[in-house]
N, C-alpha and C positions, 0 to 999 in steps of 0.2 A: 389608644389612638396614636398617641407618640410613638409608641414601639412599633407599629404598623407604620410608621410615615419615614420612621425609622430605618425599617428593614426593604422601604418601597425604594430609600436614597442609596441603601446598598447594592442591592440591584440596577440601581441606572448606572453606579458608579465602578460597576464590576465590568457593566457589559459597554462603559464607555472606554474604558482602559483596554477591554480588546478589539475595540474598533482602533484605537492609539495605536495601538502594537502589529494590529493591520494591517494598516497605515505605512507603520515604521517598516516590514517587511518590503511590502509593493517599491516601498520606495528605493531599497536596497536592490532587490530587483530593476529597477528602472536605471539606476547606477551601473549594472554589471554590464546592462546593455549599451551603454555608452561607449567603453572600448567595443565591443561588437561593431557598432555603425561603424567605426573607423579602421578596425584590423578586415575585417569584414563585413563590407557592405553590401554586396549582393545577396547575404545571409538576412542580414537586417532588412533588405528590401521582399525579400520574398515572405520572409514572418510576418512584414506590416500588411502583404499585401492580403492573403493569406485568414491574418487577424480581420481586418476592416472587415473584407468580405464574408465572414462568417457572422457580423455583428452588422453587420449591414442590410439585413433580411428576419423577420421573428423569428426564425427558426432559431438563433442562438438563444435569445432570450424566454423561448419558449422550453427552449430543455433547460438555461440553467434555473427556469419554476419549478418543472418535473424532477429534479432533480433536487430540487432541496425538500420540497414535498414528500418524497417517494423515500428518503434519507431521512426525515424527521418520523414519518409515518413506521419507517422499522424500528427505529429510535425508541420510539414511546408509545407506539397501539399495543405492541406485546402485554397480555397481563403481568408478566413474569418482572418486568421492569416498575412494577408497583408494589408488587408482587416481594422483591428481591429491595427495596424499599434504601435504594441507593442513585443516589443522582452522579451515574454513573451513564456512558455510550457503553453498557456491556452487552447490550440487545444488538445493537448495530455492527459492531465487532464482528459476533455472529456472522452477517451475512454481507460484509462491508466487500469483498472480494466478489460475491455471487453477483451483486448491482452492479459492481465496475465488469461485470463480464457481460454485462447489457448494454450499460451504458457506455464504455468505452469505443466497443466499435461503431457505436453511435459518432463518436466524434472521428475518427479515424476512417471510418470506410470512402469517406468524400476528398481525403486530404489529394492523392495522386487518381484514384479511379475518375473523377470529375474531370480533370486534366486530359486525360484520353477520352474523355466523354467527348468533351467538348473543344477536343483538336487543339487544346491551349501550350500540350506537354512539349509538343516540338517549338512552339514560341520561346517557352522557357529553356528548355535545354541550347537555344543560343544564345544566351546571356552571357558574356562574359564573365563566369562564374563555372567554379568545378560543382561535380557532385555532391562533393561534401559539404560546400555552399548550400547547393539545393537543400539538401537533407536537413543540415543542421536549422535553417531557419523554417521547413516545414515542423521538423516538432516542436520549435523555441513558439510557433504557433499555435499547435494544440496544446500542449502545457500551455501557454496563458490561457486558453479555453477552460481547460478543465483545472487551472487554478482558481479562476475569478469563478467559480463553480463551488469551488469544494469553499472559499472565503464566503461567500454570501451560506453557506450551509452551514458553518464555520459558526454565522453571527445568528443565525434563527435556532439552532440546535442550546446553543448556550445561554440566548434570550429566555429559551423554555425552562431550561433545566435550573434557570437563575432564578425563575416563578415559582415552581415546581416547589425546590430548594432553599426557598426563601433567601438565595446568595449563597448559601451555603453549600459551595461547590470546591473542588481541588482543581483550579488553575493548572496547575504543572499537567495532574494525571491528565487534564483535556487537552491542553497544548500538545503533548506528547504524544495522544492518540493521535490525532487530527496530524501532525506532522508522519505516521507511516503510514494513514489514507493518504496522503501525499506523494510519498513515496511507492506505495503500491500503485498509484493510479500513474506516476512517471513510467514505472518498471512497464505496464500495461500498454500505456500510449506508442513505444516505440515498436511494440510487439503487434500492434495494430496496424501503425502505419507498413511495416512490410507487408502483410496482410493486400492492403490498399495498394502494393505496388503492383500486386501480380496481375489485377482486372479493372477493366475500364467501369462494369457495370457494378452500382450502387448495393444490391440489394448481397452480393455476391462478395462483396466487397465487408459488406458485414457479416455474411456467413464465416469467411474465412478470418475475420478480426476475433469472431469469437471460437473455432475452433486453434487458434496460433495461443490463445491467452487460456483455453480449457488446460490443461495438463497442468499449469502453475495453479491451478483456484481448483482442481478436482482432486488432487492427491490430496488432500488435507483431508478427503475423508476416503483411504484407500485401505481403511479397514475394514470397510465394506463388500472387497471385493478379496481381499488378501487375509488369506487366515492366519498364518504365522504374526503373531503383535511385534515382532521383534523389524522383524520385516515391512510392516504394515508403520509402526513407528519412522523406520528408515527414510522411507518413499515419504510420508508425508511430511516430514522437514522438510524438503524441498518445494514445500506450497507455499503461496502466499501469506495464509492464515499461519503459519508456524513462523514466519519469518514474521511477522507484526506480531508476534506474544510478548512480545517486551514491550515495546511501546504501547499497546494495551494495558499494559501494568504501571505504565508510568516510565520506562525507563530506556534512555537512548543508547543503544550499544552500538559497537563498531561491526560488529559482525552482520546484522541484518542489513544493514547501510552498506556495506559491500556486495552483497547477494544483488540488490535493488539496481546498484548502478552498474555491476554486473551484464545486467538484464539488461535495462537499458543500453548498455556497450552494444552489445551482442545483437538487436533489434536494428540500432540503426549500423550497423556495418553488415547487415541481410538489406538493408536496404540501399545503402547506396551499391553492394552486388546487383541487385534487382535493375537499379537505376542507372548501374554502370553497362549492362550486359548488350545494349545496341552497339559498342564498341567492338566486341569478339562475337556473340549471338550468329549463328549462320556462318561465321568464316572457318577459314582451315584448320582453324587450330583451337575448333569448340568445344569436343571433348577434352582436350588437355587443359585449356584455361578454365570447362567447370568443373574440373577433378582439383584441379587447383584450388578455387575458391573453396570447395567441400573441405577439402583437407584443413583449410586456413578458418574455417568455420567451426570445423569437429575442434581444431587447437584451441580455437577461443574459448568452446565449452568445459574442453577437459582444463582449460585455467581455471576460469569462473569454477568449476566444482571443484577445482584444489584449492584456490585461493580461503572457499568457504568453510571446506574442510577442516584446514590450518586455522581460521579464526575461530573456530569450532570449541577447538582445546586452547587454542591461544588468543582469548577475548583480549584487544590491547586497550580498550576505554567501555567502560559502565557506568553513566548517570543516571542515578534514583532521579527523577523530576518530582516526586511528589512531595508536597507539603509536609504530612507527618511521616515521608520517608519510610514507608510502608515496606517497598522491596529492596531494603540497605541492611545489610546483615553486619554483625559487629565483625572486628580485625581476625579476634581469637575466632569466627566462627570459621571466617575464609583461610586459618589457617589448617584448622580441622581439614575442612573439607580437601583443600590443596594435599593433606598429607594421606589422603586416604589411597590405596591399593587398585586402581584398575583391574586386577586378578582378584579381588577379592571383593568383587562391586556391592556395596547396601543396598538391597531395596525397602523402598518405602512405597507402602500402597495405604493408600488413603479413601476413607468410604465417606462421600458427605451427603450430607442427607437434603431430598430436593426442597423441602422447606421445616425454617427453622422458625423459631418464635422472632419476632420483628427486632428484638432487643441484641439479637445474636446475630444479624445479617450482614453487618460491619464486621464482625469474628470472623465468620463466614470467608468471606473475602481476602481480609488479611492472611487468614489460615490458607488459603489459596494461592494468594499472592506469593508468599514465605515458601510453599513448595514447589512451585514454579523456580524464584530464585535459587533455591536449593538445588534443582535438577539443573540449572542454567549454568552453576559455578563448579559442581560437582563432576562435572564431565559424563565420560566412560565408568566411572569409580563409584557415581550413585544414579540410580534408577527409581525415579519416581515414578508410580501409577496413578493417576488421580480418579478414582470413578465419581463422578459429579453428578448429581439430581438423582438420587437413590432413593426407593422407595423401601423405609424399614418396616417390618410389623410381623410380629409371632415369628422371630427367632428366621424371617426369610428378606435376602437384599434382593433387589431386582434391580438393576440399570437402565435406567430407561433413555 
């Protein structure tokens, strides 16, 4: 009975420390926006307007319930996640990119299409305020949306797994995940809201939010369509789900962190185009100012894909987040690896089998973890294959 009353106090006291830390965030946030109101206030005023209004009606509140629902529901309905007998989000992981390609233009499609719905866009656009005013406090407004969204999922998801878990959970490795849903769902939002500049109407509005944000959340699985693996490997680095592998493992890099805001750059500078274009649109000189912006558009991207490139080989920051520092490899290993031969690359190919005895499913993982790391630090020089959920039996694998 003690030990139960016990492990009942560790549990309140786990998941009162991340309500703390919450807390501590929102609030730092509420800080940054202080210079905001003041360097810019017309920014500030259109985010609050913006915000109120979206939380001013159930519909806010009514998605961010579907939405922790429908996130805990991928979370922990999978047998595999009982199954795989780890109080781990590695079920959600999974398809954490496929929901935000739902959900997101859910939030996005209303931000500008509304605005020409309802005749409000030409009020705003005379505000003493530029476009990048506009811009910047339209998404500083859906980011608070779908941050006070992914917090409350934040605090039900780690309620459960603290149950589940008996408390017995790795803080870091959750913090970490939950910080590149973060990041993925920023990178998504600004990719939306251009989306939302092009049409007045709602429903269109979300078609196009979700085909702008398809190519980042579908390449991740463009082996499906690409037979060369070398090839197929290529393309889907550039998804969302490859660019959150680390953070899934626990560990904050610089590299995915650039890809992310990247995107974001690149999102809303198509949109304050979009939002700028009643300026030249129709005059003399509108094929030359949109070959202009094209041009200034293709440069932005061929950056972003340099910039990413270069961090590629040249990771300048890697923090393990996890408790028992699961994907922290020793000095002597990173020097190995640093000295190995790009002309002369290793591979490692790895066959793990899709279920192990319950005592082995922590090995499991780590052995996982540890070859992820390795192909992360290893560059061009080593080539990991992982085939994961193998079926073994009379001398035949099958992949499934």
């Amino acid at each position: 009975m003690q030990q139960a009353e016990s492990t009942f106090l560790d549990v309140i006291l786990q998941i009162m420390r991340l309500v703390m830390a919450d807390t501590l965030f929102l609030m730092v946030c509420l800080l940054l926006l202080v210079p905001l109101s003041k360097l810019k206030p017309a920014s500030f005023a259109v985010m609050k307007r913006n915000l109120f209004g979206y939380f001013n009606n159930p519909t806010g509140y009514v998605f961010i319930c579907l939405f922790v629902m429908v996130g805990s529901a991928f979370a922990f309905w999978p047998h595999e996640f009982f199954n795989s007998n780890l109080a781990t989000l590695g079920e959600l992981n999974k398809t954490f990119p496929l929901l935000m390609l739902l959900f997101i233009p859910t939030i996005t499609m209303s931000i500008w299409a509304d605005e020409r719905r309802n005749g409000t866009d030409e009020l705003l656009l005379t505000i003493p305020a530029t476009d990048l005013d506009i811009v910047v406090g339209k998404y500083l407004a859906v980011a608070a949306i779908f941050t006070s969204s992914l917090l409350f999922s934040q605090i039900a998801n780690f309620t459960v797994l603290n149950i589940l878990a008996l408390g017995d959970i790795d803080t870091g490795l959750f913090a970490t995940t939950y910080l590149g849903y973060w990041l993925i769902g920023l990178a998504m939002l600004a990719l939306g809201m251009a989306a939302s500049f092009l049409t007045k109407n709602l429903t269109v509005g979300f078609v196009l939010g979700v085909i702008f944000n398809a190519p980042l959340v579908l390449t991740a699985n463009s082996d499906l369509i690409v037979r060369s693996s070398g090839l197929a490997k290529s393309i889907s680095h550039w998804s969302h789900a490859a660019q959150f592998e680390d953070f899934g493992r626990g560990v904050i890099s610089f590299r995915p962190v650039i890809f992310f805001v990247m995107v974001v750059f690149l999102g809303l500078y198509f949109c304050i185009v979009l939002i700028g274009r009643r300026h030249w649109y129709g005059g003399k000189n509108t094929e030359a100012k949109l070959g202009h912006f094209v041009v200034r558009g293709l440069s932005l991207v061929v950056i972003a894909i340099g910039l990413n490139t270069i961090f590629l080989t040249y990771n300048l920051f890697r923090q393990d987040m996890t408790s028992e520092k699961v994907s922290s490899i020793s000095q002597d290993t990173e020097q190995l690896l640093a000295a190995l031969d790009p002309e002369r690359a290793v591979q490692i190919e790895a066959f793990i089998s899709k279920s192990v005895p319950e005592q082995y499913a922590r090995t499991k993982l780590d052995l996982i973890t540890m070859l992820n790391e390795f192909a992360a630090r290893g560059g061009e020089a080593l080539n990991v294959t992982i085939y994961d959920n193998v079926f073994i039996g009379d001398n035949v694998i099958v992949h499934s």
